[in-house]
C-alpha positions as a Python dict, from the first residue, in 0.01 Angstrom:
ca = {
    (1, 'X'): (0, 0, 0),
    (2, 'X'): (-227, 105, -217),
    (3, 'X'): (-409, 351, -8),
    (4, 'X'): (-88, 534, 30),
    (5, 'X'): (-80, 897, -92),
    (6, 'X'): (185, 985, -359),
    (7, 'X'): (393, 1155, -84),
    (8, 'X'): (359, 842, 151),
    (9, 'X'): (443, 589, -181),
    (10, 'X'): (730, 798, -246),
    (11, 'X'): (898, 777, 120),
    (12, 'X'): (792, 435, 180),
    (13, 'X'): (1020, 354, -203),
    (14, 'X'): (1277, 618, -30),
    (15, 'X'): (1323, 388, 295),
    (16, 'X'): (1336, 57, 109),
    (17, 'X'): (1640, 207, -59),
    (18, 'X'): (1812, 314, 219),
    (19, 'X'): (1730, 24, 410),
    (20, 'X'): (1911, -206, 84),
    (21, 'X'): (2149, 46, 66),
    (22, 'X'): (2303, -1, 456),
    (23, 'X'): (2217, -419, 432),
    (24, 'X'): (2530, -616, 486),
    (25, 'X'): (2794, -545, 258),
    (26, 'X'): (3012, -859, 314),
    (27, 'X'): (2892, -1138, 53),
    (28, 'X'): (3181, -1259, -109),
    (29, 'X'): (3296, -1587, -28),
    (30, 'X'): (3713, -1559, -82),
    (31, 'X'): (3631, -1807, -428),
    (32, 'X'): (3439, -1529, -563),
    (33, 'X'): (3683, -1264, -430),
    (34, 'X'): (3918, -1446, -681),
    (35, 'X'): (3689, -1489, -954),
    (36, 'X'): (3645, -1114, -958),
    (37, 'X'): (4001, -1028, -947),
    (38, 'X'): (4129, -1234, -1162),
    (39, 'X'): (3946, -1061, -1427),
    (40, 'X'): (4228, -825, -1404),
    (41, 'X'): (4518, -963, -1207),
    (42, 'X'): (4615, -1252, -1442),
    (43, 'X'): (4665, -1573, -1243),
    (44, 'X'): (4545, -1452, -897),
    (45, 'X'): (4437, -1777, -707),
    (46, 'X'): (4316, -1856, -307),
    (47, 'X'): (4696, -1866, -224),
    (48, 'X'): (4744, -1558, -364),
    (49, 'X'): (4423, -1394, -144),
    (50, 'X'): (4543, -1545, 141),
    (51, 'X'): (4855, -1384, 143),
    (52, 'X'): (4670, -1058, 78),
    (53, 'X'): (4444, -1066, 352),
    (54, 'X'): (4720, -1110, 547),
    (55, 'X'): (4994, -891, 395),
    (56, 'X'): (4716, -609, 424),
    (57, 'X'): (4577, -762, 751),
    (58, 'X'): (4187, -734, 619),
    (59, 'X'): (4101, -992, 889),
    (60, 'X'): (4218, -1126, 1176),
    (61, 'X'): (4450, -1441, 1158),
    (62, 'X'): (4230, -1606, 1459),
    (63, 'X'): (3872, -1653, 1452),
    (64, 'X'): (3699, -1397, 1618),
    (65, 'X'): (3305, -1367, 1539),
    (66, 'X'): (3288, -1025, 1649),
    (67, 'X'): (3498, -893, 1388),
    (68, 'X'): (3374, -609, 1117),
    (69, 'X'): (3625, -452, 928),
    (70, 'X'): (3680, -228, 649),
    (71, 'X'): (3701, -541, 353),
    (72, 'X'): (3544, -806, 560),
    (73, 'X'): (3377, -948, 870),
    (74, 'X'): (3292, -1268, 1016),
    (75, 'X'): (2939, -1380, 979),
    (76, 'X'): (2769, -1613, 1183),
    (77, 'X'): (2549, -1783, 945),
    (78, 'X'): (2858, -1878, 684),
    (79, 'X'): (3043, -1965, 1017),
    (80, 'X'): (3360, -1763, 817),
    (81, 'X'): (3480, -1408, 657),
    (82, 'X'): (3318, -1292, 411),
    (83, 'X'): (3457, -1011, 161),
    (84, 'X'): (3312, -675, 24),
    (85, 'X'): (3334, -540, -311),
    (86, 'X'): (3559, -274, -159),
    (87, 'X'): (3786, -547, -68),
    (88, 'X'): (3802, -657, -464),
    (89, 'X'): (3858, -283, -598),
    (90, 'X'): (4105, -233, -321),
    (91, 'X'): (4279, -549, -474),
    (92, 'X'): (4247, -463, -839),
    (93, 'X'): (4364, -140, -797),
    (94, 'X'): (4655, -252, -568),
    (95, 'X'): (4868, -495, -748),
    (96, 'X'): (4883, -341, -1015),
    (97, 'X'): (5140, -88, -845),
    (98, 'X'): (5470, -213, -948),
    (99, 'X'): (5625, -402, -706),
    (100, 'X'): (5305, -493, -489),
    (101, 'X'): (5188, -837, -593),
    (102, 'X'): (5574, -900, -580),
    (103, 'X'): (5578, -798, -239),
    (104, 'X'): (5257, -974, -131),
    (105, 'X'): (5428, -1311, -315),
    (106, 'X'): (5671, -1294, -39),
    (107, 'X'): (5492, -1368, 237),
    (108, 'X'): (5463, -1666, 423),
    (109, 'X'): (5098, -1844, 402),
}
């Protein structure tokens, strides 16, 4: 690296952050999806996700490992779904619309 020209420093630096910038963006195991909005949706639990995910159908309700979606995917290594941050501002934002975390209440785990 360090007989790279300034040019050559400056794209290699450029590729690492597009390479970190595309890396998986499903880390969130569904405690931490919680964690995060609870910070803002008073008393949101795991009961309460599941019904989201499946009120707003972010995953599928069987196991399939092939799965990449919008707020989650399955992945391999965790041998589960995993959630992205989109999936917690989606959330946040969300139920706090009247009537929504009413709604998602509702449903049947």
């Amino acid at each position: 690296m360090n007989s790279l020209s300034e040019d050559q420093l400056q794209n290699y630096e450029q590729a690492v952050a597009f390479i970190k910038g595309v890396e998986n963006p499903f880390k969130l195991k569904p405690s931490r999806v919680v964690e995060l909005v609870s910070k803002e949706i008073p008393n949101f639990n795991m009961t309460l996700h599941t019904k989201c995910w499946k009120f707003y159908e972010a995953r599928p309700r069987e196991t399939d490992k092939s799965y990449k979606g919008e707020y989650s995917a399955y992945v391999e290594g965790f041998d589960g779904y995993l959630y992205s941050m989109k999936w917690v501002k989606f959330l946040r934002g969300e139920l706090k619309e009247d009537g929504k975390l009413a709604q998602v209440k509702m449903q049947a785990i």
